[in-house]
N, C-alpha and C positions, 0 to 999 in steps of 0.2 A: 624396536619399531612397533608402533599400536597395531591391533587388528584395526585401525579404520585407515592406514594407510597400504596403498595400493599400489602394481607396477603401474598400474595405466589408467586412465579415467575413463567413466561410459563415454561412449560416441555421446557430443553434443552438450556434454556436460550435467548428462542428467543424474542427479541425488539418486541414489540407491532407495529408494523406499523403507524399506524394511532397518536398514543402520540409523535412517533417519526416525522410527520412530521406537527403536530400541534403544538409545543412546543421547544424553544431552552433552555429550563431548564434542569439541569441533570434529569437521569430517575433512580430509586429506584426498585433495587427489596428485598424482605427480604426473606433468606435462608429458606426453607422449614424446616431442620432439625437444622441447628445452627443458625440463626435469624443474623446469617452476613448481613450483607448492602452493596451490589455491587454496583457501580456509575458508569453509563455506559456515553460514549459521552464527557464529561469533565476531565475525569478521567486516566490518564494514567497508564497503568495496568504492567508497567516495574518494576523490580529490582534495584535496587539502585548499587548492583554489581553484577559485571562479573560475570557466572558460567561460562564460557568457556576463555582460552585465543584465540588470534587472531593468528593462527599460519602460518609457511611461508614456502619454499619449503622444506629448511632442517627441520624445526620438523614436517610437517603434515605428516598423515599416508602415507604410498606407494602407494593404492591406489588414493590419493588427490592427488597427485603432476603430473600428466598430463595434471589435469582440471587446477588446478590454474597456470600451465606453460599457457596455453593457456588465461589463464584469465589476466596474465600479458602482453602477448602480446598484449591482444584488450584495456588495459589501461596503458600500460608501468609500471604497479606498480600493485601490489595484494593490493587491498582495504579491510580492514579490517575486513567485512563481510564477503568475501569471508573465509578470514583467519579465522572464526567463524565459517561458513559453512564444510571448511574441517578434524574439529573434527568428521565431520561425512560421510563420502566419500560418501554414500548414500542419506546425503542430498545434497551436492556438486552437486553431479551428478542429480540430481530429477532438480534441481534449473538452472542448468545448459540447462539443460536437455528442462526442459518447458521454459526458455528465447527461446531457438533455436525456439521451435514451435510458440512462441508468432511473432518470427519477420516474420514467413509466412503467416501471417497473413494478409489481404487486408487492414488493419489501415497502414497508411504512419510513418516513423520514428518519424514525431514529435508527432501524434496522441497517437501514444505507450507510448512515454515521458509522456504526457499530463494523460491517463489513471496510469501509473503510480505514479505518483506523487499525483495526484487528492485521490488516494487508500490511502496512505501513509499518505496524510495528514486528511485522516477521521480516520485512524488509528494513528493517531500522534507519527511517528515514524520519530524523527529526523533525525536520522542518513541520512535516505532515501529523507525525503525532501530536504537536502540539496544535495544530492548527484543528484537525478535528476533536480531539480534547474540548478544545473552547467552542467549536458547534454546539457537540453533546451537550455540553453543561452549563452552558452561557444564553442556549437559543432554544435547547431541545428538554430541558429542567431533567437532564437523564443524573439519576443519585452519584455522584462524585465515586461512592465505593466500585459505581459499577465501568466505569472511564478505567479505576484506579486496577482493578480486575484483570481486564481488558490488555492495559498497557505491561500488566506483571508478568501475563501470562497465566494470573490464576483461572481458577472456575469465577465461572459468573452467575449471582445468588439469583438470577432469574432463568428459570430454566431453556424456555424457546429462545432466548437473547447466547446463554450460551450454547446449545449444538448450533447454534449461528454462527458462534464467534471457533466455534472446532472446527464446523466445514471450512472455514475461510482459511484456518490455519491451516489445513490439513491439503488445503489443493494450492496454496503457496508452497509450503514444504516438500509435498513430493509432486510438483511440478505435474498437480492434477493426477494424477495415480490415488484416487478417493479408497477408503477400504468402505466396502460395502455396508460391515455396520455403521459408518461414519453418515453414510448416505439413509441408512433405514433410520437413528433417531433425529435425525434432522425430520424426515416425512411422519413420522410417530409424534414429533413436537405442536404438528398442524402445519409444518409448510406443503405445497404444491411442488410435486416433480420438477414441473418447470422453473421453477426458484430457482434450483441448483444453477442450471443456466443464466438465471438472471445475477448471482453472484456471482458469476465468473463477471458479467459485465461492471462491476467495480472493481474486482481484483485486476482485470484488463486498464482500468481508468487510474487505479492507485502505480500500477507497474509504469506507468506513461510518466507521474507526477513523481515519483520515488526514485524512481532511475533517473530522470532530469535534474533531481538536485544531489542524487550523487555524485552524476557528471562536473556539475558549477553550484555547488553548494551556494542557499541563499540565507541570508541574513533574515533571521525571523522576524517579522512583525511585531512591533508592538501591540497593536492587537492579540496575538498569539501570544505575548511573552511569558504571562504568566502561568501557561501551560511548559514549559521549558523541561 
């Protein structure tokens, strides 16, 4: 049996912090009541099919069709997710909702990409990587190597861009349990205290988008394909 497998799992499911960043092995927990095996980290915890279709202005509810009018304007096309999102005009609007406040945020447009995507891909949610992918480097002229970084895992050859893309990782993985130096070169790179905060608010917006298409997996965009 590994040292990362366990009698019993934390209350609530929380990642051990410390095996999470001593080990790039899966981590094991075993169900308390049914002895299930969760595989966390390598494991991608989606559906194989849709529960939702992708709907469009004429089938989403009445409510949904003001948001995703506007949502075709800012991409000339309703992207797929969204058409996921408006089976629920209340998640629509929440999603909607909390992008508006993430972009008041003191992180620059590429920054937001950058924290986006970094989220996405500690969550392995395709759809999303490729979709911010083609932002970065299609709208935001961000160098391919640094997308390419980003999506690997590796360091990223700009230094404030990567302790950017460490806090992000690091407050997905242990489920915001930051290590202090994590937080001191991020504020040593030039951010503001309050940033920290302000990237929770995309890892909040990624976790809303990532977890929706794990749930009903959506068929990428051609727009997005080439990010794939």
């Amino acid at each position: 049996m590994p040292p990362e497998m366990h009698a019993s799992r934390p209350r609530n499911l929380l990642v051990l912090k410390k095996l999470l960043t001593q080990t790039d092995r899966p981590v094991y927990y075993i169900d308390e009541t049914d002895l299930s095996v969760s595989i966390y980290k390598e494991t991608c915890m989606s559906t194989k099919t849709a529960l939702f279709t992708s709907l469009g202005l004429e089938s989403a509810p009445e409510q949904a069709r003001p948001m995703l009018e506007e949502v075709q304007k800012g991409f000339h096309f309703i992207p797929n997710l969204y058409g996921t999102f408006a089976n629920s005009p209340a998640l629509l609007e929440a999603y909607v909702s909390l992008d508006a406040a993430f972009e008041k945020t003191r992180l620059n447009p590429t920054e937001r990409q950058i924290v986006l995507l970094a989220t996405s891909v500690e969550n392995e949610c395709q759809y999303c990587i490729a979709a911010h992918s083609t932002l970065l480097k299609q709208f935001l002229r961000v160098p391919p190597e640094v997308v390419a970084a980003v999506r690997s895992g590796s360091p990223v050859s700009d230094h404030k861009l990567n302790v950017l893309v460490n806090l992000t990782r690091e407050i997905v993985r242990a489920r915001g349990y930051v290590d202090q130096q994590t937080i001191e070169s991020f504020l040593a790179a030039g951010y503001q205290k309050e940033q920290v905060l302000e990237v929770l608010i995309g890892v909040a917006l990624k976790t809303i988008s990532n977890y929706t298409d794990h749930i009903s997996p959506n068929e990428l965009d051609k727009a997005f394909a080439a990010e794939r």
